[in-house]
ZAMARGU-4260 file (C-alpha; in steps of 0.2 Angstrom, whole numbers, plus 5000, padded with zeros to 4 digits):
<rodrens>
0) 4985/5087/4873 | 4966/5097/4872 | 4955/5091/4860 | 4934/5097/4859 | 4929/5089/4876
5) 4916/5099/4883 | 4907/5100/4900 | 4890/5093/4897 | 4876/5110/4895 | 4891/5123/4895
10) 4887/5140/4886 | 4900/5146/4869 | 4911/5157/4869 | 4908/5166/4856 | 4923/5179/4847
15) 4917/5192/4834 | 4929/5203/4824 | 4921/5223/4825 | 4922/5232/4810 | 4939/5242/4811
20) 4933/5258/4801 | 4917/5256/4793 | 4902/5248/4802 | 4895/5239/4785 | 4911/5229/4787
25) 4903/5219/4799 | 4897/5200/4797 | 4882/5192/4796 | 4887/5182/4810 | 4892/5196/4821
30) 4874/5203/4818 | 4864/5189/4823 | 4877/5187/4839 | 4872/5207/4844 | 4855/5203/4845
35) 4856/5185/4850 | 4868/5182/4864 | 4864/5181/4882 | 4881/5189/4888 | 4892/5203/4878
40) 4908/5208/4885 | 4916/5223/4879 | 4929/5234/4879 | 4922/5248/4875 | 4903/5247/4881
45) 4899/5265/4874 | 4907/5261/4855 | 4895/5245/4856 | 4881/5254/4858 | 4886/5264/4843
50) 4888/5251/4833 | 4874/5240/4835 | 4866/5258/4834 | 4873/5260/4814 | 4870/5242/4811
55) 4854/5243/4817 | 4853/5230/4827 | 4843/5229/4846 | 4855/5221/4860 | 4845/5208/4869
60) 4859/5201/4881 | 4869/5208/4897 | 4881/5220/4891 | 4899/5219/4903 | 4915/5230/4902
65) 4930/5220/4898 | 4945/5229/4896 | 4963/5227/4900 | 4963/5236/4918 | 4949/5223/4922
70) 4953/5208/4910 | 4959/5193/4923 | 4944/5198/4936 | 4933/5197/4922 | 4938/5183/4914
75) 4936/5174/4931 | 4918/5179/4931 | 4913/5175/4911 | 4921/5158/4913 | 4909/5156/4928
80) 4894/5159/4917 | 4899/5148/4902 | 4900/5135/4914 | 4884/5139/4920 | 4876/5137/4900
85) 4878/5155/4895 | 4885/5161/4878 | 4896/5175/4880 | 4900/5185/4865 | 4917/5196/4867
90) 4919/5210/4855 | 4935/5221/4854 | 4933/5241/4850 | 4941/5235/4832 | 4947/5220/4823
95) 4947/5203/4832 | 4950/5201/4851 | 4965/5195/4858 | 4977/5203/4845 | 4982/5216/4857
100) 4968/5217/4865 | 4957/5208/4879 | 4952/5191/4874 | 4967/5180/4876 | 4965/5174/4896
105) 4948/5170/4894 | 4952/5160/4877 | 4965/5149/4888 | 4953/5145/4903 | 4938/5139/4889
110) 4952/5128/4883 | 4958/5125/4899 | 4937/5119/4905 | 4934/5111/4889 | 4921/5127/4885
115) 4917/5127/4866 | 4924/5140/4856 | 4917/5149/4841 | 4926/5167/4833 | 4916/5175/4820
120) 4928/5181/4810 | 4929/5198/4800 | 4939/5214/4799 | 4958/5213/4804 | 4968/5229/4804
125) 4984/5218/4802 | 4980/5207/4787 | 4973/5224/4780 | 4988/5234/4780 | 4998/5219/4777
130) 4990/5217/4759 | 4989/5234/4758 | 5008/5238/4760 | 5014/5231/4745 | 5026/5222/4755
135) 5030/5203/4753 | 5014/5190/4762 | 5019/5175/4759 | 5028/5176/4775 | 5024/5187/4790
140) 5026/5189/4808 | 5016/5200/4820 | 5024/5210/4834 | 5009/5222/4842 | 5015/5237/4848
145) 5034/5242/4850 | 5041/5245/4868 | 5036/5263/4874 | 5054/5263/4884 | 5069/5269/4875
150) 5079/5257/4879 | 5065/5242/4881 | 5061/5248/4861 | 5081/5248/4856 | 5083/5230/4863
155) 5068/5221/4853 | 5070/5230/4838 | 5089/5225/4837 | 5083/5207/4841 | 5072/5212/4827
160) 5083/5216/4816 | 5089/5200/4807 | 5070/5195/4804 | 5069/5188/4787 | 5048/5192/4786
165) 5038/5205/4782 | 5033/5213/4800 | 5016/5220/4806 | 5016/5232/4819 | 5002/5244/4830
170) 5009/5261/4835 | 5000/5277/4842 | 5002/5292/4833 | 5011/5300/4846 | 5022/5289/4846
175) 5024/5286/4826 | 5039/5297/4823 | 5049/5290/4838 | 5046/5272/4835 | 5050/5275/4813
180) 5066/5284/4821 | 5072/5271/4832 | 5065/5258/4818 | 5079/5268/4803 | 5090/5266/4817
185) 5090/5246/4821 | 5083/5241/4803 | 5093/5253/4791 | 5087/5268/4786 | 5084/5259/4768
190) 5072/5246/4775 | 5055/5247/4763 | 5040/5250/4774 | 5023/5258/4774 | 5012/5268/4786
195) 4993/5262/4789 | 4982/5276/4794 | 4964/5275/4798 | 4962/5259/4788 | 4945/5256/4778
200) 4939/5273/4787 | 4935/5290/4773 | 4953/5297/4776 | 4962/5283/4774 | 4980/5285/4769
205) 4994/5273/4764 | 5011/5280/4763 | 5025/5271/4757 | 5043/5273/4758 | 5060/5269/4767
210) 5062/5268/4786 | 5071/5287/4785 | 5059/5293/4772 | 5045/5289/4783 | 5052/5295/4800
215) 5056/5312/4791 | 5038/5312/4783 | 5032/5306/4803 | 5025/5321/4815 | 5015/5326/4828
220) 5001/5329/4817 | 4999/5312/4812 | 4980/5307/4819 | 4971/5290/4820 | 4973/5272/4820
225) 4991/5267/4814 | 4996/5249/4806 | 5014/5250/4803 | 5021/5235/4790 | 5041/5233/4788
230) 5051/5223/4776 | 5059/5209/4782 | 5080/5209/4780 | 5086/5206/4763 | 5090/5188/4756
235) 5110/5183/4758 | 5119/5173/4765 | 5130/5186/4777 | 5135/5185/4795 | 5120/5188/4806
240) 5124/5182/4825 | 5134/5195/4837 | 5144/5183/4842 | 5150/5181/4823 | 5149/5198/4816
245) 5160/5205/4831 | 5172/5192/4828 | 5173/5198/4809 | 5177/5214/4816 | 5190/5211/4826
250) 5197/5199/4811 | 5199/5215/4803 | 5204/5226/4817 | 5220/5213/4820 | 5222/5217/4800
255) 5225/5236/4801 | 5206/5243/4799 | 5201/5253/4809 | 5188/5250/4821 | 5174/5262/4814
260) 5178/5257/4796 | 5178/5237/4800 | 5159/5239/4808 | 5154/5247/4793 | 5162/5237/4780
265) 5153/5222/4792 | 5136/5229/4791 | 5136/5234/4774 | 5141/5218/4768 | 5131/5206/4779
270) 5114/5218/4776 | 5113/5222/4794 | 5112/5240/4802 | 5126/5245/4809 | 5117/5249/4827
275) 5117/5229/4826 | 5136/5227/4824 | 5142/5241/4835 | 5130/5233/4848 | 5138/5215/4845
280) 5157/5221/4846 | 5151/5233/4865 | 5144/5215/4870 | 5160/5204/4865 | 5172/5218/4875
285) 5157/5217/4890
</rodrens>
């Protein structure tokens, strides 16, 4: 169990959420942190420049890349100044840090040293779209991006697929059409859902719709940043373990239906894609 122990004269580590569209978005806090702070960590040092630029604000500290490619070496280092008294400030290019993005290893190694801990919070693209969506938030579940792979992408969102809450999801554009594809296909093509794109920014755009209206309306022309929300599966008390929904098909296979049918009457009735159920009966026969 950790609790607030701190090494005595140790720096904070400070977390600010960046705007994710529009720079007047940004706190008070995250302001005063910009200007204040001996050390900032960034991942994009040029886009911090940028913004303390539109905020207006003079950057005092040591400014430091901190990115994915160098995130455990770094991390390494910025624990090595907080426990040397330092305040460290980490700043994400948008939203908070360490949803999807660099932050998380050198939150666990604060913990881990007793080093204080502080976020300034502020702009976060997933509550954002998730409110935005008109999808249910009284339960949610975010899943980051999807698997670039195929097969990698097939596998989780079938393990997906029985998820009762409203899902948040980031997704490049290039990738927006594959993904809403292979989304129709594990999920049901009549699965509600709604496409976030350049949240908060001038051309923002929410579009609403089924899983196979939105992959249809999904192209290569889609641009920006992309928040993706999905409903969760309907309510009902079906059959949603392989295990159980191949066995139901081959209840009705030994009764006279064919195969093909007996998935579909499965699926159908249990609210379940029928990629799930074709995927339980190939692993029962494996």
């Amino acid at each position: 169990m950790t609790g607030n122990e701190t090494h005595e004269e140790t720096g904070t580590l400070l977390l600010g959420a960046a705007p994710i569209g529009r720079p007047e978005d940004a706190s008070a806090r995250l302001r005063s942190a910009l200007a204040g702070v001996g050390i900032i960590a960034a991942e994009d040092t040029r886009r911090l420049r940028r913004l303390a630029s539109d905020l207006g604000v003079e950057i005092g500290g040591r400014i430091v890349s901190y990115y994915e490619q160098n995130e455990k070496a770094r991390a390494e280092e910025l624990l090595e100044e907080l426990l040397n008294g330092r305040d460290v400030l980490v700043i994400t290019d948008a939203g908070m840090p360490g949803v999807s993005d660099p932050g998380y290893r050198l939150v666990v190694a604060a913990v881990a040293a007793g080093v204080p801990i502080s976020v300034l919070p502020g702009p976060s693209a997933v509550t954002t779209a998730l409110i935005v969506s008109g999808l249910p938030t009284d339960r949610f579940c975010f899943e980051g991006f999807a698997p670039r792979k195929p097969g990698e992408r097939a596998r989780r969102l079938t393990e997906l697929a029985a998820e009762r809450r409203t899902m948040v999801f980031f997704e490049s554009p290039r990738r927006l059409e594959t993904t809403l594809k292979a989304m129709a296909e594990a999920f049901g093509t009549d699965r509600p859902a709604a496409v976030c794109r350049e949240l908060t920014k001038t051309y923002e755009e929410v579009v609403r719709g089924t899983l196979g209206e939105l992959a249809d309306w999904a192209d290569e022309n889609v641009k920006g940043e992309i928040t993706l929300v999905v409903g969760g599966a309907p309510e009902g008390g079906g059959l949603s373990d392989p295990a159980d929904l191949a066995a139901e098909v081959a209840s009705r296979e030994a009764s006279g239906t064919p195969r093909k049918q007996a998935m579909s009457e499965v699926a159908k009735e249990n609210g379940v894609p029928k990629r799930v159920v074709y995927d339980a009966v190939l692993a029962a026969k494996g």
